[in-house]
C-alpha positions, 0 to 999 in steps of 0.5 A: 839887636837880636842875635839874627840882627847882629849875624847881618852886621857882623857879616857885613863888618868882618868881610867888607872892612878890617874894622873890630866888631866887640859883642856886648851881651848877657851870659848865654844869649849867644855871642860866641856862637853868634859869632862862631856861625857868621865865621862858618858861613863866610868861610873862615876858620875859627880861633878862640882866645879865652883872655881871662886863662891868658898871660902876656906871654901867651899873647906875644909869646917867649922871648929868646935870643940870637945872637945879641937880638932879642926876638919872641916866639910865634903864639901857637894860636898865630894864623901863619901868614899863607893859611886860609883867612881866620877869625881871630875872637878874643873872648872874655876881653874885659875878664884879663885877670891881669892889667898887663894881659889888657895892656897886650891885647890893646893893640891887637883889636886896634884896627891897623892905621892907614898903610899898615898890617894888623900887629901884636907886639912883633908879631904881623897880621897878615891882611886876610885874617879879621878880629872881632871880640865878646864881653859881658856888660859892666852893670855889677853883674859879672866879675869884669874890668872896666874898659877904658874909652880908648879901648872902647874907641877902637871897636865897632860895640854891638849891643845885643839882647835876648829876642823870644822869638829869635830864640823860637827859631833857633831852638826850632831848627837846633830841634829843643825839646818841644816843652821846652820852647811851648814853655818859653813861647809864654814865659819869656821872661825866663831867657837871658834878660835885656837891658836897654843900655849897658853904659859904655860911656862910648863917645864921639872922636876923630878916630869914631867917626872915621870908622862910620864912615868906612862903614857908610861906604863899604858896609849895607847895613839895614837901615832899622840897625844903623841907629844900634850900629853906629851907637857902638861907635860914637855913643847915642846922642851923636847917633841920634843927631847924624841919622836925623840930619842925613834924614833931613838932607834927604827931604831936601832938594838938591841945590842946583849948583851940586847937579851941574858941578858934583853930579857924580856925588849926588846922582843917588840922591837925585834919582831917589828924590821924591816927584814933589822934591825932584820938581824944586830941584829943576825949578832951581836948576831951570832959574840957575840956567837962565842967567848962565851964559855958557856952561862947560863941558863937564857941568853939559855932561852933567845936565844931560845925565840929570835929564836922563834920570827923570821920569818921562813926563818930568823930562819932557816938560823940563827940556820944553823948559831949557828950549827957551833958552837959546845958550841952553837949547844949543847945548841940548841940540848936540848930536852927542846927546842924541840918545837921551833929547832927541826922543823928547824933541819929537815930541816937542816937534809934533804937539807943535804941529 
């Protein structure tokens, strides 16, 4: 994704979930700033943490003593629990010249378990406060540690790439030199080159698909970004495979028995189904109605509500459909659902006559 592309994601993710973005992308093609802007625009402050000039003391802090207890000072970079939400960027993760400096921060970026606050160390993390991290690729170009899948397995990876044209815009706005941008217009290749895949090795796991489905719920991510997104998360091939099975579910008509026992989750996939595919759903429901000789209270509820949701002419040849039924007309001639039938029944009743 482009630098514009992952403002978008990393806006959705810092102010929706508690989730770790980590940027992944060549010297120079934006990350921090990328980063320092969304923090800008969604109103928190900033604190930068260069882990590579970093010991472990500077992360957990000094130990000292009271009494016969052992305690370790507040970093001074610590946002104090009343201060105004902040962003925590822990830049340079995989440049921590010392594997114990690593060790410390692997806490920090983990997103905090069900039920729990956001720690390093002793140190809490109030609620307000986010984290999200930068590295460049480990493709033998940079003088970086590996990270390891468990690491990796914490954080929401976003890959991101040089875009001429995103970079048109911006050097626009931030007013280049004018030769400057002609110049890069037709000589492209001269930005911070791309590359298709950094090999992360990042894998599917319990703990990976639990963050795409936080994502799923409380994240509005566009639709052409949810392959890269979710990539970053449980690796490509998993990715592939989810996205072209949700696809599939779509062009699927919803089953009969879903719409009068589990309207409420499937109610968006009803009204969103195609004419073609909304009419293989109610010829299901129509058969499944016709042998049903009493239908509870909630799956009426559920009935009327999917009659409510589709198209005028649809609804009217469906109900014309459910009035042969006698257990089914009985349901449909409450007075309680007056305001979604009793439009198409007057109807009815003057063709008839």
């Amino acid at each position: 994704m482009n630098i514009e592309q992952l403002k978008t994601v990393l806006r959705e993710i810092i102010t929706k979930t508690d989730l770790t973005p980590c940027v992944v992308g060549h010297r120079g093609v934006g990350k921090t700033a990328a980063i320092i802007q969304v923090s800008e625009e969604i109103g928190f402050a900033y604190t930068s943490l260069r882990l590579g000039q970093m010991e472990v003391g500077d992360l957990v802090g000094i130990p000292y003593r009271i009494d016969d207890v052992m305690h370790w000072s507040r970093p001074s970079w610590w946002p104090e629990a009343e201060a105004a939400p902040t962003l925590v960027h822990c830049d340079e993760l995989n440049r921590a010249q010392q594997e114990d400096t690593l060790q410390a921060i692997f806490q920090f970026v983990e997103p905090p378990a069900q039920g729990q606050k956001r720690a390093l160390h002793t140190h809490i993390l109030a609620p307000q406060h986010r984290v999200a991290v930068a590295i460049n690729p480990p493709d033998g170009t940079y003088q970086v540690a590996p990270l390891d899948r468990a690491l990796l397995d914490r954080m929401v990876v976003l890959q991101v790439e040089s875009d001429p044209e995103c970079w048109d815009r911006y050097a626009y706005r931030q007013k280049f030199d004018a030769q400057i941008r002609q110049f890069i217009s037709s000589n492209s290749s001269f930005l911070a080159r791309g590359n298709d895949s950094y090999d992360l090795q990042i894998e599917p796991s319990e703990r990976a698909w639990e963050m795409v489905s936080l994502l799923k719920q409380q994240c509005r991510l566009p639709a052409e970004l949810e392959m890269e997104v979710y990539s970053g998360i449980i690796g490509r091939e998993a990715a592939v495979c989810f996205l072209s099975w949700c696809r599939e579910q779509r062009q699927q008509p919803v089953a009969a028995e879903k719409i009068l026992n589990n309207w409420q989750q499937v109610a968006e996939q009803v009204t969103k189904q195609r004419d073609d595919i909304q009419a293989a759903s109610m010829t299901d429901l129509a058969n499944l109605l016709e042998g049903c000789p009493k239908l509870q209270k909630s799956q009426q509820d559920n009935l009327i509500a999917y009659i409510e949701i589709l198209p005028r002419d649809m609804r009217f040849g469906f109900v014309k459909t459910l009035l042969r039924m006698p257990v089914i007309a009985e349901v449909l001639s409450q007075d309680c659902y007056d305001q979604v039938i009793l439009d198409v029944i007057t109807q009815i009743s003057a063709d008839v006559s």
